[in-house]
ZAMARGU-4260 file (C-alpha; in steps of 0.2 Angstrom, whole numbers, plus 5000, padded with zeros to 4 digits):
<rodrens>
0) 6077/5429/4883 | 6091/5440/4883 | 6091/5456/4894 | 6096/5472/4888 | 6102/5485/4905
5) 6102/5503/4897 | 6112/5517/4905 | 6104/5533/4901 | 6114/5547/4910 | 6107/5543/4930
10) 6094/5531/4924 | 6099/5513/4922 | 6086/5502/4919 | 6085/5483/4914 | 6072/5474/4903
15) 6070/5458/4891 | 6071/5457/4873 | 6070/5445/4860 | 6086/5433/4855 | 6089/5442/4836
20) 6082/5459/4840 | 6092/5472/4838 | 6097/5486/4853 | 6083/5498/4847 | 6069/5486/4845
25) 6073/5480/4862 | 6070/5498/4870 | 6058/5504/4861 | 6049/5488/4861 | 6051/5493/4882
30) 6046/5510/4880 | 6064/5519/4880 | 6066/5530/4868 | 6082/5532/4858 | 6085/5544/4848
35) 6085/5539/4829 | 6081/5549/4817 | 6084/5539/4799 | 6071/5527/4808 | 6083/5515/4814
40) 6090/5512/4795 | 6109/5512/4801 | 6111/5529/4790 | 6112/5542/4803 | 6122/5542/4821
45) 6109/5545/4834 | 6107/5530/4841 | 6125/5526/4846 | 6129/5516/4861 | 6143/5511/4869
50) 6144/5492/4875 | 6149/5492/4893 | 6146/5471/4894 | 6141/5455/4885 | 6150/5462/4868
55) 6150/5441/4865 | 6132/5442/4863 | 6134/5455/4850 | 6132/5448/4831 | 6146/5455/4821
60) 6150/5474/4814 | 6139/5477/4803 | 6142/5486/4786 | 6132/5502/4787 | 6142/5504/4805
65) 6159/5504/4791 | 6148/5518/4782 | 6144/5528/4796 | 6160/5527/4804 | 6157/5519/4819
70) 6174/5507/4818 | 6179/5506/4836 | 6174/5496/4849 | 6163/5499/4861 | 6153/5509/4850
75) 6140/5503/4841 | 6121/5509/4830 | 6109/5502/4842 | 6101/5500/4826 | 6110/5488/4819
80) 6116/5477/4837 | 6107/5461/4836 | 6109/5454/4851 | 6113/5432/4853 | 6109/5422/4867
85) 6114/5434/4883 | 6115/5448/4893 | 6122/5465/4888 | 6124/5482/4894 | 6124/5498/4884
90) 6126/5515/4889 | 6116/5529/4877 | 6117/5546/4876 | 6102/5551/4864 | 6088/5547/4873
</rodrens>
């Protein structure tokens, strides 16, 4: 199982998600609480992260990222970050 470390301002806190989960599910499935107001729908920007590591365990871009406008690495919709078969690190700022 992969784990997810989180970096929320002075708070950094590691837990275990599910391999095809994405970001979001992992942390609120772990009782951190993202900001997301379109319900985790990839239409909205609330939940972006930036990946600090593991952006090889990362599935691809995806395209509601393109319609959002979130282009650039290390930014990402937690929303729409599935995670693959390792460890990551992501630092949020809606939280």
């Amino acid at each position: 199982m992969p784990k997810v470390t989180f970096i929320m301002g002075d708070q950094v806190r590691t837990v275990e998600g599910k391999d095809g989960q994405s970001v979001l599910q992992i942390a609120l499935d772990n009782g951190i609480g993202i900001e997301h107001a379109c319900g985790g729908n990839g239409i909205c920007t609330t939940c972006l992260c930036r990946v600090k590591e593991g952006k090889e365990h990362l599935g691809e871009r995806t395209d509601r990222e393109d319609m959002m406008g979130v282009t650039e690495d290390p930014e990402r919709l937690s929303c729409q970050t599935i995670v693959h078969g390792g460890d990551v690190t992501v630092e949020v700022e809606n939280y």
